[in-house]
Gaussian input, Z-matrix of N, CA and C with variables (Angstrom, degrees):
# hf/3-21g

backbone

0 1
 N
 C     1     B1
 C     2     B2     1     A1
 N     3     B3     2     A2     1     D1
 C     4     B4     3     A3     2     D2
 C     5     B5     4     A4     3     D3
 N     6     B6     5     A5     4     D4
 C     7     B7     6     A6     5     D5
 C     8     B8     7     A7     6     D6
 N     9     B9     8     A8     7     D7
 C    10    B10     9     A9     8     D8
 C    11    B11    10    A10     9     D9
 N    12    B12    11    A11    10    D10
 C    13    B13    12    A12    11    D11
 C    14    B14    13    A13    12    D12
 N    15    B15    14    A14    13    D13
 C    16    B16    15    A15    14    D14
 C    17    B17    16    A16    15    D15
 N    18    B18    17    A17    16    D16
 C    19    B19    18    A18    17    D17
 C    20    B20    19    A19    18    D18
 N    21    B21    20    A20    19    D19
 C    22    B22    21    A21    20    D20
 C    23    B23    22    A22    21    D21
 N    24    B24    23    A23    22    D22
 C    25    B25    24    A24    23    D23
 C    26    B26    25    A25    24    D24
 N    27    B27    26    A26    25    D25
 C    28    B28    27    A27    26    D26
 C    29    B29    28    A28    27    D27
 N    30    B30    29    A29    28    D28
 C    31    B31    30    A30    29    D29
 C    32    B32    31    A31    30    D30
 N    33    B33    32    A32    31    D31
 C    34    B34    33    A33    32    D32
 C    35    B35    34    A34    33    D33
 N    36    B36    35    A35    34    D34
 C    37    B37    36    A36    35    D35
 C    38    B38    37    A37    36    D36
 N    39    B39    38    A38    37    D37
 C    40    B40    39    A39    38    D38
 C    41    B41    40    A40    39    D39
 N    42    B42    41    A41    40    D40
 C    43    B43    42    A42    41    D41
 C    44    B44    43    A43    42    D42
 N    45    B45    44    A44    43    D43
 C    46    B46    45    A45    44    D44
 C    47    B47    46    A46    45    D45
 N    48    B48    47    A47    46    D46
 C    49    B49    48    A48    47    D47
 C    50    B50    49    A49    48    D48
 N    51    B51    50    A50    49    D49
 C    52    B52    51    A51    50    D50
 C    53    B53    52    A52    51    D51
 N    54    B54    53    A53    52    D52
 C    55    B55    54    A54    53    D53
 C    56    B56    55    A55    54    D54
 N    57    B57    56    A56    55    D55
 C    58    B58    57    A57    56    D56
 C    59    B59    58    A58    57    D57
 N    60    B60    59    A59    58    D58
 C    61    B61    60    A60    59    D59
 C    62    B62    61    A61    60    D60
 N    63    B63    62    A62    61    D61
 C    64    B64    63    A63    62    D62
 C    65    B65    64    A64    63    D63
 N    66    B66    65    A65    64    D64
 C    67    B67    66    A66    65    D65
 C    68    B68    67    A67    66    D66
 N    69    B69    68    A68    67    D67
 C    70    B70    69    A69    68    D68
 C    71    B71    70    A70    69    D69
 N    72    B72    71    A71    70    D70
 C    73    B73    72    A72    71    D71
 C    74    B74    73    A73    72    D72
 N    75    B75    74    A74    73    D73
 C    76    B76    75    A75    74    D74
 C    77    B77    76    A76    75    D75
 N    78    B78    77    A77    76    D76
 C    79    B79    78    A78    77    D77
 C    80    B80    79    A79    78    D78
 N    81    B81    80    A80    79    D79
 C    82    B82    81    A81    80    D80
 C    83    B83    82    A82    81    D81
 N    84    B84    83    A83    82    D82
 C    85    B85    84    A84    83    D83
 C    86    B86    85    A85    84    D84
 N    87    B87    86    A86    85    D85
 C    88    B88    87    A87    86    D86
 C    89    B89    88    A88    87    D87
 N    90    B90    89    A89    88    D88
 C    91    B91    90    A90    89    D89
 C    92    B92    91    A91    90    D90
 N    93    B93    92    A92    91    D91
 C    94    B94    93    A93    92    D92
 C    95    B95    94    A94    93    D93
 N    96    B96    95    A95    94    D94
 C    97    B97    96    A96    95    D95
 C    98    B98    97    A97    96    D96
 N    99    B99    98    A98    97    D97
 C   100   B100    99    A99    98    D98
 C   101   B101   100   A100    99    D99
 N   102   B102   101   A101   100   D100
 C   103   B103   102   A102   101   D101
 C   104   B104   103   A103   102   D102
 N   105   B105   104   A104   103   D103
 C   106   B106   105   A105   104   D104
 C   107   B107   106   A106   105   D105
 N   108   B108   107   A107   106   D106
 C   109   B109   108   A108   107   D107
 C   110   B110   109   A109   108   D108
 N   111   B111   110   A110   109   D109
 C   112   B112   111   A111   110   D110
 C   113   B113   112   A112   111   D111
 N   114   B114   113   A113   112   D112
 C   115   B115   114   A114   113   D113
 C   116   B116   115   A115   114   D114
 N   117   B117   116   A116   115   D115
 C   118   B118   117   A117   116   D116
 C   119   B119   118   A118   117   D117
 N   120   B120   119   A119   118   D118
 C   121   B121   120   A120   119   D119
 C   122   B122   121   A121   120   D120
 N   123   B123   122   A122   121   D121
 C   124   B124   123   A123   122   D122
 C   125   B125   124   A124   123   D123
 N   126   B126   125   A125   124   D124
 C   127   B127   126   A126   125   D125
 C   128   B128   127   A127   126   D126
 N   129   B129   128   A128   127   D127
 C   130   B130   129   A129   128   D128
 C   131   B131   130   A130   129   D129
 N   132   B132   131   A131   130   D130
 C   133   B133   132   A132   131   D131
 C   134   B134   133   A133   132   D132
 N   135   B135   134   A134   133   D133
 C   136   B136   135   A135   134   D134
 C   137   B137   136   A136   135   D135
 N   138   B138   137   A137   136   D136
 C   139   B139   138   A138   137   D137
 C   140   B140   139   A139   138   D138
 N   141   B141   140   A140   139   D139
 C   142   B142   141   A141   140   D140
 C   143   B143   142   A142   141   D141
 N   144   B144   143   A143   142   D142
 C   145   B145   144   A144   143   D143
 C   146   B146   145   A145   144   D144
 N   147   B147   146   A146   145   D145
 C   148   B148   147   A147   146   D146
 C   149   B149   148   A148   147   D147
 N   150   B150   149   A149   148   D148
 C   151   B151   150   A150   149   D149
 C   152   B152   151   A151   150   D150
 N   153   B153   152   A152   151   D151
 C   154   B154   153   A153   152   D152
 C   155   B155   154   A154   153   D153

   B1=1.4489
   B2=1.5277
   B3=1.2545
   B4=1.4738
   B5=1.7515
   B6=1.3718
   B7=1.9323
   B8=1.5061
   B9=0.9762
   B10=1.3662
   B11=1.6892
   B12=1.5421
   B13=0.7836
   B14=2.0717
   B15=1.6686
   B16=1.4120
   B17=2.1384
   B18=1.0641
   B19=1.7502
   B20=1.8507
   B21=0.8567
   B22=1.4735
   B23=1.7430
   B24=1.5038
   B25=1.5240
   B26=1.5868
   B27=1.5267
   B28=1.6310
   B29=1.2333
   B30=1.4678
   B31=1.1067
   B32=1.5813
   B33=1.1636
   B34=1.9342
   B35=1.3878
   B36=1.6114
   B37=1.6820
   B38=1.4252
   B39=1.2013
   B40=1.5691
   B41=1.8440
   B42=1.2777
   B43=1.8958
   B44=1.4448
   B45=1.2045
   B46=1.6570
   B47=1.5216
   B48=1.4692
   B49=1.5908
   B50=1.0415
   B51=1.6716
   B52=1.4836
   B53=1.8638
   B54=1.2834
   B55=1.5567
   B56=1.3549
   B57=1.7560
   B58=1.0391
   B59=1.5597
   B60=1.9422
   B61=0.6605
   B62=1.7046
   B63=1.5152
   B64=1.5863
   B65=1.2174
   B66=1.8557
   B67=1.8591
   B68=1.4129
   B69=1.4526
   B70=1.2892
   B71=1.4263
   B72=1.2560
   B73=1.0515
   B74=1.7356
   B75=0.9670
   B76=1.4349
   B77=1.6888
   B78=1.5995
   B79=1.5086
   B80=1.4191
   B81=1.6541
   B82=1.1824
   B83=1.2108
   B84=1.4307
   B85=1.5609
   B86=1.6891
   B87=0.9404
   B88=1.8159
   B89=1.4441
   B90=1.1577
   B91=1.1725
   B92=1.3564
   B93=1.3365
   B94=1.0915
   B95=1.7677
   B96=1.3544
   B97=1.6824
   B98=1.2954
   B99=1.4892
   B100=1.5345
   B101=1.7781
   B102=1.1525
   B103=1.6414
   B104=1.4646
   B105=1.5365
   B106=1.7318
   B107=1.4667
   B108=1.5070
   B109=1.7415
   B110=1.7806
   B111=1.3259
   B112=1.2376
   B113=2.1394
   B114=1.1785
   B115=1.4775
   B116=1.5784
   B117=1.7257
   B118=1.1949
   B119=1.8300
   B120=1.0987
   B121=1.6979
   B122=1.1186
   B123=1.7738
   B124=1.1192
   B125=1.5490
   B126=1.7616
   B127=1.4823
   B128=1.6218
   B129=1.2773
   B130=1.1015
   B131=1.9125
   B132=1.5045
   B133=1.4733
   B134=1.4715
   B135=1.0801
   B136=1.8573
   B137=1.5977
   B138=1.4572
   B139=1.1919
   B140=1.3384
   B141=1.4690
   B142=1.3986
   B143=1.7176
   B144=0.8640
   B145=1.8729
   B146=1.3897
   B147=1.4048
   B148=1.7451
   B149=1.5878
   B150=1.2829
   B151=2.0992
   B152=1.7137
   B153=1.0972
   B154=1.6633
   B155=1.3945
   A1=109.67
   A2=110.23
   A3=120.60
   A4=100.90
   A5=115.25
   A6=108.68
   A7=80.22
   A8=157.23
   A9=130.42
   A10=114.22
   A11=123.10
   A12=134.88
   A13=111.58
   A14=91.42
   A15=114.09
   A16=95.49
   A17=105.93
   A18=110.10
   A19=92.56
   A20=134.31
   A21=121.86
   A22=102.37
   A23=107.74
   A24=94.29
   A25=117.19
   A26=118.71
   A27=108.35
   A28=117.19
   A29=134.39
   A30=149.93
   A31=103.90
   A32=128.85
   A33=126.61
   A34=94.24
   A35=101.85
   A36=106.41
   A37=101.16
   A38=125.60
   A39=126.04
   A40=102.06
   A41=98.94
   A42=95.78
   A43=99.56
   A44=118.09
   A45=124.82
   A46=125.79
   A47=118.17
   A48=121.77
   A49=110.27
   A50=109.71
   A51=118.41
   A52=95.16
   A53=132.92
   A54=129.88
   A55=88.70
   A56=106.86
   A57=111.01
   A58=137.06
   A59=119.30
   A60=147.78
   A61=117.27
   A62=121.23
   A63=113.69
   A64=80.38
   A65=106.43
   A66=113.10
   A67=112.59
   A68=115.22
   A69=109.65
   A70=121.62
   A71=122.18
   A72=129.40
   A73=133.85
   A74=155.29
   A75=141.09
   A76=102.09
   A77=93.13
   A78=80.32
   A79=111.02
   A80=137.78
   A81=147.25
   A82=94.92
   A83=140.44
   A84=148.58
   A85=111.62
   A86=160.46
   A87=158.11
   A88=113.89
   A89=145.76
   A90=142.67
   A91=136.41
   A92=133.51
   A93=155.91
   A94=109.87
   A95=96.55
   A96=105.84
   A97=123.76
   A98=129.97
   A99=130.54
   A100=86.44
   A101=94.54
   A102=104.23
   A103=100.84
   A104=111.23
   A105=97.28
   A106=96.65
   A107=97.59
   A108=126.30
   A109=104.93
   A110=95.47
   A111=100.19
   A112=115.99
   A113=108.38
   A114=115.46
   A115=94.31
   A116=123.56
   A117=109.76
   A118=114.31
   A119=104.42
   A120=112.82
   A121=108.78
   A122=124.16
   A123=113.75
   A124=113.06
   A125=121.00
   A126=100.74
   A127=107.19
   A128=128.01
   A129=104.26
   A130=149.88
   A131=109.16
   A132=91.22
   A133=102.96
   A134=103.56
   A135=101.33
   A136=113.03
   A137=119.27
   A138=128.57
   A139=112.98
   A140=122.04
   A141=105.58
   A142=102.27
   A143=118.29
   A144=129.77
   A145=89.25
   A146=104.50
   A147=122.03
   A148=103.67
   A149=115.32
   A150=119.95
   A151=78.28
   A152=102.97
   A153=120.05
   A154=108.91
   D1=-177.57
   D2=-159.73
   D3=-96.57
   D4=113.94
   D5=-175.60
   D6=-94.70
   D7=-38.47
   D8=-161.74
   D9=-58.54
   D10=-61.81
   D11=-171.59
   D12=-32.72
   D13=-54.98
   D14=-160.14
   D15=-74.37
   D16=-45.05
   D17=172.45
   D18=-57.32
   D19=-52.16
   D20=-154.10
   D21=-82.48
   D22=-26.24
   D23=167.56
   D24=-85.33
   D25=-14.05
   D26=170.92
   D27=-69.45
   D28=-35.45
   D29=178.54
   D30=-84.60
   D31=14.66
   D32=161.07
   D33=-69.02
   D34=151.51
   D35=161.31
   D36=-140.34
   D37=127.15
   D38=-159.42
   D39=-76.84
   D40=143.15
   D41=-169.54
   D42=-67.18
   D43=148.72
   D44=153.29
   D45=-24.82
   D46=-19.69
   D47=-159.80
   D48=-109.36
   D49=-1.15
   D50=-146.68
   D51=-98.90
   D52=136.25
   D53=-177.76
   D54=-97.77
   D55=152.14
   D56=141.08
   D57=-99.72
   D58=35.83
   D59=176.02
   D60=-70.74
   D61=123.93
   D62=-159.62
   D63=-71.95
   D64=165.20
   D65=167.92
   D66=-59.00
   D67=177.49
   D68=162.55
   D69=-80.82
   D70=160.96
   D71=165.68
   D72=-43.08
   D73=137.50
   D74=-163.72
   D75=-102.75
   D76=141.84
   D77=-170.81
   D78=-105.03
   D79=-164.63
   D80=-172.71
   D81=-77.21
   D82=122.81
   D83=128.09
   D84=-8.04
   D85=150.08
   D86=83.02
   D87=-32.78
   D88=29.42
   D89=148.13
   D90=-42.00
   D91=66.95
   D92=145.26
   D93=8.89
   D94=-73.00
   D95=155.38
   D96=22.96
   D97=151.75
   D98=162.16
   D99=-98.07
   D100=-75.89
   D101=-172.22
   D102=-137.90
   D103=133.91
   D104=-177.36
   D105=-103.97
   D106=150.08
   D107=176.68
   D108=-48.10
   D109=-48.52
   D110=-167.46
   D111=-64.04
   D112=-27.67
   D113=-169.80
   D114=-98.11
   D115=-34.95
   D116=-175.51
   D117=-92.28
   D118=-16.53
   D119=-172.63
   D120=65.29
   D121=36.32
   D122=156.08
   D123=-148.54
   D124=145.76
   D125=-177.59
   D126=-98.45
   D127=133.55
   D128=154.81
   D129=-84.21
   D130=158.14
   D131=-165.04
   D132=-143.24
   D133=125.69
   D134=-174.87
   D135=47.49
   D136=38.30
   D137=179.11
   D138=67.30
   D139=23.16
   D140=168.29
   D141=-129.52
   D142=162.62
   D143=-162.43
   D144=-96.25
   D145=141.74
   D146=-173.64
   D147=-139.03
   D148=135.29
   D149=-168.42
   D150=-98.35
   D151=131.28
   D152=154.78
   D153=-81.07

């Protein structure tokens, strides 16, 4: 196995700025939307799916 990897995480020291607070939670979107182009990668058009 790899000793570098595992030496460079014993020797981490977490910065001063750093919380140990979990993130927040993610919240519900307002998306109005049917389905957006952008999350599905596709637009639709006269019921058929189109690749931008």
């Amino acid at each position: 196995m790899t000793k570098r990897k595992s030496e460079a995480a014993k020797n981490f020291k977490k910065p001063a700025h750093w919380s140990d607070a979990p993130p927040p939670q993610p919240r519900a979107s307002e998306n109005d939307e049917e389905l957006s182009p952008t999350r599905y990668g596709d637009w639709v058009k006269d019921g058929i799916a189109i690749d931008f």
